[in-house]
VEXZATI-253654 format. One record per residue (C-alpha): residue in three letters; x, y, z; chain. Coordinates in steps of 0.2 Angstrom, whole numbers. Layout:
<nodes>
NODE    aa       u       v       w   ch
NODE   ALA       X       Y       Z    A
...
</nodes>
This chain:
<nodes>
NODE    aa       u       v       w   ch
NODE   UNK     299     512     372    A
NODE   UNK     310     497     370    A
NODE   UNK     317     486     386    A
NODE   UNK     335     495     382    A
NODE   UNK     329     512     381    A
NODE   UNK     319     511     397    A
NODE   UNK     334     503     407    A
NODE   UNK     347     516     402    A
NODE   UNK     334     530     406    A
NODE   UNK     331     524     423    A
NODE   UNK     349     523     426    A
NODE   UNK     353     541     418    A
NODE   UNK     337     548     431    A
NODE   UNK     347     538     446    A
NODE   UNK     364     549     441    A
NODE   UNK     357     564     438    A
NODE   UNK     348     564     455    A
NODE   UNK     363     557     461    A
NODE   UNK     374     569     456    A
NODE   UNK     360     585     463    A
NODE   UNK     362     577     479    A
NODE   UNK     381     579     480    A
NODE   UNK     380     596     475    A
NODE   UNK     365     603     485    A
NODE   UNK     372     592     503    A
NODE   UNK     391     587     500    A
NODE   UNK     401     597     509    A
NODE   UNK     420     600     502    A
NODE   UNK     417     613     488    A
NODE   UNK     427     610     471    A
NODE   UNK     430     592     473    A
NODE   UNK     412     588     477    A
NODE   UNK     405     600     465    A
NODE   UNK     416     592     452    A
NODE   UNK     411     575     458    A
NODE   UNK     391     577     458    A
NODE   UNK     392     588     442    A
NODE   UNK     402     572     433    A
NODE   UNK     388     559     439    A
NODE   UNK     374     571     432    A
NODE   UNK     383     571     415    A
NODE   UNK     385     552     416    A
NODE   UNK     369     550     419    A
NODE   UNK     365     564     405    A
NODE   UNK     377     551     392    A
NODE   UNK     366     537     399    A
NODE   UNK     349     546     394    A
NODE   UNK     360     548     376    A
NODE   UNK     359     532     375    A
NODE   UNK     341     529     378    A
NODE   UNK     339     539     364    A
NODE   UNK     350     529     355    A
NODE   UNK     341     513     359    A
NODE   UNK     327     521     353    A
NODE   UNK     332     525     336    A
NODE   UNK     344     511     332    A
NODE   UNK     334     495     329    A
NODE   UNK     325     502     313    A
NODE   UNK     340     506     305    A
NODE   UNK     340     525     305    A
NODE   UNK     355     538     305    A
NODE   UNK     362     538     322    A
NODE   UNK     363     554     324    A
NODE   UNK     361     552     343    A
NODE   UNK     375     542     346    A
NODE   UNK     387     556     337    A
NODE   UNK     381     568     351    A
NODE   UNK     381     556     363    A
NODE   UNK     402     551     360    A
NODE   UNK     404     572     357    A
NODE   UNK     398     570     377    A
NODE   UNK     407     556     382    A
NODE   UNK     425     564     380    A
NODE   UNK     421     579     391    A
NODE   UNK     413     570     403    A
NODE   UNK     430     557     408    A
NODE   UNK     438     574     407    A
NODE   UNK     428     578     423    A
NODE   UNK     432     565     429    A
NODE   UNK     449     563     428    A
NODE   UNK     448     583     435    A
NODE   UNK     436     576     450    A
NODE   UNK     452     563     457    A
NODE   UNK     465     574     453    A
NODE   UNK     458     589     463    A
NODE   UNK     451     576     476    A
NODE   UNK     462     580     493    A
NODE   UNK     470     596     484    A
NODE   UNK     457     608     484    A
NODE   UNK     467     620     474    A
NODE   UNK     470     615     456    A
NODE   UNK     485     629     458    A
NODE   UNK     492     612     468    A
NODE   UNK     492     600     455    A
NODE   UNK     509     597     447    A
NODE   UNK     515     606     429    A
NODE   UNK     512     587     420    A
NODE   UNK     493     583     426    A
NODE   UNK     488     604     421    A
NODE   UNK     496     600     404    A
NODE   UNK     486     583     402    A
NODE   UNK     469     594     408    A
NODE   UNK     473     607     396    A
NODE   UNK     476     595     380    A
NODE   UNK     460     585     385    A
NODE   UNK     450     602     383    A
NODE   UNK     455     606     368    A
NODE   UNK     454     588     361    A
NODE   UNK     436     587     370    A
NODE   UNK     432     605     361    A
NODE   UNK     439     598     345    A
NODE   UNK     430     581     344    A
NODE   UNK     412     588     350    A
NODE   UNK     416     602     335    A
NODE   UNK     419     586     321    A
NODE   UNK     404     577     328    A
NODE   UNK     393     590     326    A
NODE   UNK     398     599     311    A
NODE   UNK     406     583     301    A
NODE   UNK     397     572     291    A
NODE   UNK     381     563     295    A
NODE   UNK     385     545     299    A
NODE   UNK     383     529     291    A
NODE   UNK     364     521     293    A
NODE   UNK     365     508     306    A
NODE   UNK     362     488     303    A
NODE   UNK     344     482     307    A
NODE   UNK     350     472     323    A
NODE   UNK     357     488     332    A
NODE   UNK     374     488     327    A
NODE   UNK     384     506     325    A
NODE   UNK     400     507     314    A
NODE   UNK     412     518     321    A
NODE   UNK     424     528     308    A
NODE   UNK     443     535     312    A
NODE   UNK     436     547     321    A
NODE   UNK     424     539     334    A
NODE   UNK     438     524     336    A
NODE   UNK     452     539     338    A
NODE   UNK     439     548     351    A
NODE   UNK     435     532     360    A
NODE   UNK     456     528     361    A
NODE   UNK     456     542     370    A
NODE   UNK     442     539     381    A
NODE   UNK     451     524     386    A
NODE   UNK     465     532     388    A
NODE   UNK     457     546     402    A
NODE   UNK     447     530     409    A
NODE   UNK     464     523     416    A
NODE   UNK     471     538     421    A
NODE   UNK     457     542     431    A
NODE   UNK     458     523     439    A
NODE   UNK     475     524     442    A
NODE   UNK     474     542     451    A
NODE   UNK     459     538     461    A
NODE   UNK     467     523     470    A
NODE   UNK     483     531     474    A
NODE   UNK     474     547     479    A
NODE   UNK     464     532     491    A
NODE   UNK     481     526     497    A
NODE   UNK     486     544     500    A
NODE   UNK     471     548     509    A
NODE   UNK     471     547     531    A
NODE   UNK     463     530     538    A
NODE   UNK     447     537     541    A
NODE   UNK     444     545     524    A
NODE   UNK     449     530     518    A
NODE   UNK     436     523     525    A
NODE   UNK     422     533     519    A
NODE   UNK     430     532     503    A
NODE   UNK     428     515     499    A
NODE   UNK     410     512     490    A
NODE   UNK     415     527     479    A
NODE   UNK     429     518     474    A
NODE   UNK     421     503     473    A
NODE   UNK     408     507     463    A
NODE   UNK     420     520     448    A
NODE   UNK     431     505     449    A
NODE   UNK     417     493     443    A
NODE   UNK     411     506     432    A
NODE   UNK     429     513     423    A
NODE   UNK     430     491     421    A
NODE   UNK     415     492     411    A
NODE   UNK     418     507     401    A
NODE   UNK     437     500     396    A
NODE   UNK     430     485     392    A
NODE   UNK     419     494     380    A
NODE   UNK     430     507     372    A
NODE   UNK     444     493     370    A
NODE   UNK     428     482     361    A
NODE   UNK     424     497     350    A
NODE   UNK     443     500     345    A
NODE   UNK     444     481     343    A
NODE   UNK     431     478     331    A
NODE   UNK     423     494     324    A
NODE   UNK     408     495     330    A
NODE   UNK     397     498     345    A
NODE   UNK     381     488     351    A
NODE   UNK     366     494     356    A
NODE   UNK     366     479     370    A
NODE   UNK     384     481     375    A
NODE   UNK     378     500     380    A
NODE   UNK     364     492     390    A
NODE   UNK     373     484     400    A
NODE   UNK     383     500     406    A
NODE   UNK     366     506     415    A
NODE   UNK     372     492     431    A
NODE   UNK     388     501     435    A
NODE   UNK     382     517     432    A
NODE   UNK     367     513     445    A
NODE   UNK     381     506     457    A
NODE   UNK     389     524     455    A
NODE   UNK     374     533     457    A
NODE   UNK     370     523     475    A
NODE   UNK     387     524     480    A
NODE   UNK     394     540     477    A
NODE   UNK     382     550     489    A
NODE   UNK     387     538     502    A
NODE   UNK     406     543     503    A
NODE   UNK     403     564     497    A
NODE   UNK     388     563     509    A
NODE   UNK     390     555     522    A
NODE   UNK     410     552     525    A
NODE   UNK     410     570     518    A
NODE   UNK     425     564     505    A
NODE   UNK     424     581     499    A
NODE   UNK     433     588     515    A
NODE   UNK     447     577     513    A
NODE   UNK     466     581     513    A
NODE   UNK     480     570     505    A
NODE   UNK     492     565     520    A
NODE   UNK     509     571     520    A
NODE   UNK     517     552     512    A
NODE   UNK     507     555     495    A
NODE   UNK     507     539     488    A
NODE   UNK     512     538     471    A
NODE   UNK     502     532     453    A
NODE   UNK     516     519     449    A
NODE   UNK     514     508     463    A
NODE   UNK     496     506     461    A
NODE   UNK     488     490     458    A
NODE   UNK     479     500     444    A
NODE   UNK     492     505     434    A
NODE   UNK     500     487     433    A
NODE   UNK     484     480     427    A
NODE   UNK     480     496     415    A
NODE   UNK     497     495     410    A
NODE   UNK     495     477     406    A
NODE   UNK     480     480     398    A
NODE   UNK     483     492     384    A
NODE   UNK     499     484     379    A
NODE   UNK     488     469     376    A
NODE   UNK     475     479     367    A
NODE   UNK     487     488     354    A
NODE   UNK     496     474     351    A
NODE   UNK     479     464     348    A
NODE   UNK     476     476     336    A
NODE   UNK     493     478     327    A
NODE   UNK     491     458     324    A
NODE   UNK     473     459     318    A
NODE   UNK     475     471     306    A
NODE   UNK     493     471     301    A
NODE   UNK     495     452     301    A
NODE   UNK     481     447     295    A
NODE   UNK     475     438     308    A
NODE   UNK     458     433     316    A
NODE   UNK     452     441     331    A
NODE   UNK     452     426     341    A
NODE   UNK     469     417     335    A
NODE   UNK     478     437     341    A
NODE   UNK     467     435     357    A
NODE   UNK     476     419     359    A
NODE   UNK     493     425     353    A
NODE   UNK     494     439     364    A
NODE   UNK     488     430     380    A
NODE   UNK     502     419     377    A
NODE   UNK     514     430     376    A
NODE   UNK     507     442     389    A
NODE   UNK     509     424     401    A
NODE   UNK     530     421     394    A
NODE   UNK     535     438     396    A
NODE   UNK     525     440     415    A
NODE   UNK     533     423     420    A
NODE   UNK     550     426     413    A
NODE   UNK     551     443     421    A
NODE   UNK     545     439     437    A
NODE   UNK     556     426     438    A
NODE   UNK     573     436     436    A
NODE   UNK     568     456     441    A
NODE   UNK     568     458     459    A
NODE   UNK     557     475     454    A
NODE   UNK     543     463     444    A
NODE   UNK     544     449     458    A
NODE   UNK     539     464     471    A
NODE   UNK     524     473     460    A
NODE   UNK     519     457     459    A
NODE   UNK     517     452     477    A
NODE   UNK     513     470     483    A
NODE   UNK     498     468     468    A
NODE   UNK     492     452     477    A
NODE   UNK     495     455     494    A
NODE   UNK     479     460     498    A
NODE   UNK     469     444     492    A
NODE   UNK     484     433     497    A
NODE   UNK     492     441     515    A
NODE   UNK     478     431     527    A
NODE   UNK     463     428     517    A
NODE   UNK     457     416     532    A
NODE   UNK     463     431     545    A
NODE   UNK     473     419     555    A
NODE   UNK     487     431     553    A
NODE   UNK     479     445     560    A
NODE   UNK     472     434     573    A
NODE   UNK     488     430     582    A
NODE   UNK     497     446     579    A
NODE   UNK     482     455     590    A
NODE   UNK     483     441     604    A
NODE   UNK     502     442     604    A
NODE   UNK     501     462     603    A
NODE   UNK     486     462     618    A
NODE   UNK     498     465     633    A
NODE   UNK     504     483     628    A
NODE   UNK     486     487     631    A
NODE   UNK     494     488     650    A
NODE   UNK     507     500     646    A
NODE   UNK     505     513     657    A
NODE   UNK     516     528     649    A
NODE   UNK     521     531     633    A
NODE   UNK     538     528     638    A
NODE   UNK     536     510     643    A
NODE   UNK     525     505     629    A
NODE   UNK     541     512     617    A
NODE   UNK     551     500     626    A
NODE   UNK     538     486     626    A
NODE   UNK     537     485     607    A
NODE   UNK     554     479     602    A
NODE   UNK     554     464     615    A
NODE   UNK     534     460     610    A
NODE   UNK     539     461     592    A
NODE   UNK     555     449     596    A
NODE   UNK     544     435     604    A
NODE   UNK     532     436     589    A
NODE   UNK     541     436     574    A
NODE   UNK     556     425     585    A
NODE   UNK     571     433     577    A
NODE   UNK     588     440     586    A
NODE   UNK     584     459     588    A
NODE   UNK     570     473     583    A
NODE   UNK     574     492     584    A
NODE   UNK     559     504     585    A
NODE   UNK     562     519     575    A
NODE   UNK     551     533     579    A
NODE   UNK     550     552     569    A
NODE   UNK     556     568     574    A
NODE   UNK     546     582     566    A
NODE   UNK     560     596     574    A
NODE   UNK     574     586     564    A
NODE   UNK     563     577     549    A
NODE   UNK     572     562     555    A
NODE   UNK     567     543     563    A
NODE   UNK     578     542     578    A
NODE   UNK     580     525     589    A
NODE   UNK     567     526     604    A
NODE   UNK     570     507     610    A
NODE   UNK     580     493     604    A
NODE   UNK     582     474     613    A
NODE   UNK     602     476     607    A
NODE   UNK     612     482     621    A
NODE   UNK     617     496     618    A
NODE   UNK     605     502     610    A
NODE   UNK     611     508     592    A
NODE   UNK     615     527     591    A
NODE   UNK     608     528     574    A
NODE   UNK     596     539     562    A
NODE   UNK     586     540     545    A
NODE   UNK     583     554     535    A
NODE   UNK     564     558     532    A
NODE   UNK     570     558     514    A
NODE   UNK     582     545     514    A
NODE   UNK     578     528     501    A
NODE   UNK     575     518     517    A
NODE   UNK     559     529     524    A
NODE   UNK     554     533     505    A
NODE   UNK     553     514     501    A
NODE   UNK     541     510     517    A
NODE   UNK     530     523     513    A
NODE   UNK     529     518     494    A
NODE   UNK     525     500     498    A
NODE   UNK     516     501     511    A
NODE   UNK     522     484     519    A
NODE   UNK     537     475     526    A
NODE   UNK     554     475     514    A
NODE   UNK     565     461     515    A
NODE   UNK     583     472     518    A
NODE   UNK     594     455     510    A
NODE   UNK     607     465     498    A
NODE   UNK     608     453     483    A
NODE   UNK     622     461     470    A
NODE   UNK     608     460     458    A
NODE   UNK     593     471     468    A
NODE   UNK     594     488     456    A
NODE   UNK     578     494     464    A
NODE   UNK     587     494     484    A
NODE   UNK     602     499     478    A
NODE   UNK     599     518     486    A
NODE   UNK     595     510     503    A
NODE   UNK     610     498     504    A
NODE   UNK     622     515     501    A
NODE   UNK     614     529     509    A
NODE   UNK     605     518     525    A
NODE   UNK     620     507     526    A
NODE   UNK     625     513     544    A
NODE   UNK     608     509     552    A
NODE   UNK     605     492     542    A
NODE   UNK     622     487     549    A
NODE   UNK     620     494     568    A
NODE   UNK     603     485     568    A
NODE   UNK     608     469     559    A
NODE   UNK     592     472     549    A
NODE   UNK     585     459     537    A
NODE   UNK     566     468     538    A
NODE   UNK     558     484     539    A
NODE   UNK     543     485     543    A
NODE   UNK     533     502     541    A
NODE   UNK     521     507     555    A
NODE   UNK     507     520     549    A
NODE   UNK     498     532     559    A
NODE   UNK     481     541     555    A
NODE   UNK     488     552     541    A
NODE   UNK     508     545     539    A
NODE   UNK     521     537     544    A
NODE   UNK     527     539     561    A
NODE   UNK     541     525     563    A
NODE   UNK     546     508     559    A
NODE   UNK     553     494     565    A
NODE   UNK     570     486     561    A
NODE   UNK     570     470     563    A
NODE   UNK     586     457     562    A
NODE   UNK     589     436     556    A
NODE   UNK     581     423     563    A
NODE   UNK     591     415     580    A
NODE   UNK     597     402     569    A
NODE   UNK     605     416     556    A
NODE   UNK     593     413     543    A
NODE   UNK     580     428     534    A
NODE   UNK     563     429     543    A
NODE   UNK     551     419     533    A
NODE   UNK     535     425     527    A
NODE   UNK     525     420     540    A
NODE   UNK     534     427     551    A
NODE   UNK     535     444     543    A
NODE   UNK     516     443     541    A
NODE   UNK     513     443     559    A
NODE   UNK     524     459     560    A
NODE   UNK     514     468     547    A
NODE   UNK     498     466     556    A
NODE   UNK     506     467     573    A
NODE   UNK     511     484     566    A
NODE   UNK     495     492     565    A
NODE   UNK     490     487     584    A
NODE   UNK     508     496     587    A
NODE   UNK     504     512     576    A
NODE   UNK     488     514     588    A
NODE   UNK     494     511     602    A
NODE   UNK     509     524     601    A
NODE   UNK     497     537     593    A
NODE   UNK     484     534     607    A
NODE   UNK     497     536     620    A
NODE   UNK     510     549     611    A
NODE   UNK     509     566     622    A
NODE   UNK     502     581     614    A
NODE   UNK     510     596     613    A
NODE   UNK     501     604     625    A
NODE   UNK     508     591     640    A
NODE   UNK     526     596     633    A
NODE   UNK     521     615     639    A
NODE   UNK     512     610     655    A
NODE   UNK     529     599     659    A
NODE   UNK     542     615     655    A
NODE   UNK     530     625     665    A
NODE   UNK     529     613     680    A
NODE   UNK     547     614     680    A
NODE   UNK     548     630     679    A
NODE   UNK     541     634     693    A
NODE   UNK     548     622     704    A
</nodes>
């Protein structure tokens, strides 16, 4: 047995016992069975490739290599069916597009294991392991490709979608598909790109697909990911950080091939060529769209908000005081004036919801009086916090398209708060308030120090106020107290 064909078997053993375990032990039903049964069959595709590693460097008919691509369709299938059910334990639940996209990847996955195995034998391979791909196996990998970014894209915003503590469990498993979808793009984009497929390349698939296989159990075990229900504030797929860069990704890789082969051009001179024009239009629409200037910084936030943590350093020390509130009441009106010495700008209104109305209402504000205003649980104000995530600058330029909807329809409450940032504060599954916050003493916006200090402030905030919130049981034991006196 060859060095390849030893490593990917040992990889497709580790999945397929990985994948039994989550099925024998992970609670949640569908969305772990789906899950374990989808790292069984990766590990069945590596095992495939064994096979292929086996045949490949004596120049043989690769016959394994069809089966194993007639595998490999179905299986991102699953996939993709494992995130989309993931929180919704009901495929009744999922919307009309993403049941028409499962359906047409059946038949597509029915039709393209048919052509591989009934079609005609393939080409024999080179000496040196190389596998050339026909219309078919590039058209079944484009399509591979295609499920491997909708299934990135729909896992992280089901992650984002997810309540705090799931989200917590559900980080190795997405650490480790993210690594391993990487790879696998990488790949299928390779094979489009050039034709053929190495017998290496598929070596190297055997370290993320381990990664997945030690990973996985850890959150469907474990956290019990299975369990999991998406919170109220779903989040959607096109503010994801995985759909920018996917998006990014496969206009670079079909315009790579449109110059390759329709222009004439080498592979490295397109490479060059689309890089460079990938960097002029980036540049030039980041610097006039407001909308690109923001997916931007929400893409990057996470590497760039407080890489050393001093940030979040100051905002728990400013925000360690409230500890003391006694009520629930008092720490309501302790927010605002703690959230004012912070971020050092005029005022800060604390808006809080109202399950009985589906509205934020005024709880406290440092303005006197305080404003007698309200937002809509559906208004564009409350839909834009939950969407990014993170404090909005409210400025009004003429030009800002993308706030338009907030500066019409939430004029009143931006006006009677003087607000120049909104600043969303996130309970354990959604959002329970936010915080309006106005310009500086001197007139000026907040800068983004400042509004970095309120985004971490707002998390200690957020537990603070679920911690001390009263349950609806005290409201009952209160009415009955009064009652009876």
């Amino acid at each position: 047995m060859t060095p390849d064909a030893l490593t990917l078997a040992l990889a497709g053993i580790l999945a397929a016992l990985s994948g039994g375990l989550i099925v024998l032990f992970a609670p949640g039903r569908l969305p772990a069975l789906l899950a374990g049964t989808g790292v069984a069959l990766l590990g069945l595709l590596q095992i495939g490739f064994a096979r292929v590693a086996l045949d490949v460097p004596w120049g043989g008919e690769a016959l394994w290599f069809r089966y194993s691509m007639a595998l490999a369709l179905p299986v991102t299938l699953l996939w993709v069916l494992a995130a989309v059910t993931l929180g919704r334990p009901r495929i009744a639940r999922l919307s009309a597009g993403w049941r028409g996209y499962l359906f047409l990847q059946a038949i597509l996955s029915a039709a393209s294991a048919t052509w591989l195995a009934l079609g005609p034998p393939p080409a024999p391979t080179q000496p040196r392991g190389t596998l050339a791909l026909g219309v078919v196996e590039r058209v079944i990998l484009g399509i591979i490709l295609a499920n491997v970014v909708v299934y990135t894209v729909r896992l992280e915003a089901t992650y984002l979608s997810l309540p705090r503590r799931f989200r917590r469990a559900f980080r190795p498993a997405l650490f480790g598909t993210i690594v391993c979808s990487a790879f696998y793009a990488t790949m299928a984009a390779s094979g489009l790109l050039s034709g053929r497929a190495v017998v290496a390349d598929l070596t190297l698939g055997a370290a993320p697909v381990a990664l997945v296989a030690l990973l996985l159990p850890l959150s469907y075990v474990r956290g019990r990911l299975g369990e999991a229900r998406l919170s109220p504030s779903v989040h959607p797929v096109t503010a994801t950080t995985s759909f920018l860069l996917a998006a990014a990704f496969l206009a670079g890789t079909a315009t790579l091939l449109w110059l390759t082969h329709s222009l004439g051009f080498s592979f490295v001179r397109g490479l060059w060529l689309v890089a460079l024009g990938g960097v002029i239009l980036g540049t030039t629409a980041v610097a006039i769209s407001n909308r690109a200037r923001r997916r931007v910084e929400r893409a990057f936030a996470p590497l760039l908000q407080d890489w050393r943590g001093a940030y979040r350093v100051a905002a728990n020390r400013a925000v360690a005081p409230l500890d003391g509130c006694s009520d629930y009441e008092e720490l309501c009106r302790s927010i605002p004036v703690n959230a004012l010495g912070l971020a050092d700008v005029a005022s800060v209104t604390l808006f809080l919801a109202d399950r009985q109305s589906a509205k934020f209402r005024c709880a406290s504000s440092t303005m006197t009086p305080p404003p007698n205003v309200e937002v809509g649980d559906r208004d564009p104000l409350a839909m834009e916090l939950r969407r990014a995530r993170r404090a909005i600058r409210l400025q009004g330029p003429t030009d800002d398209l993308e706030y338009v909807s907030i500066y019409v329809e939430n004029k009143v409450a931006i006006a009677a708060c003087n607000a120049r940032v909104a600043v969303p504060l996130w309970g354990e599954e959604e959002m329970i308030g936010f915080l309006l916050c106005g310009p500086r003493r001197d007139g000026r916006r907040p800068r983004r120090e400042e509004v970095r200090l309120l985004y971490f402030a707002s998390r200690r905030y957020s537990m603070l106020l679920e911690r001390a919130a009263p349950r609806e049981g005290q409201f009952a034991e209160r009415k009955t107290e009064v009652v009876k006196h």
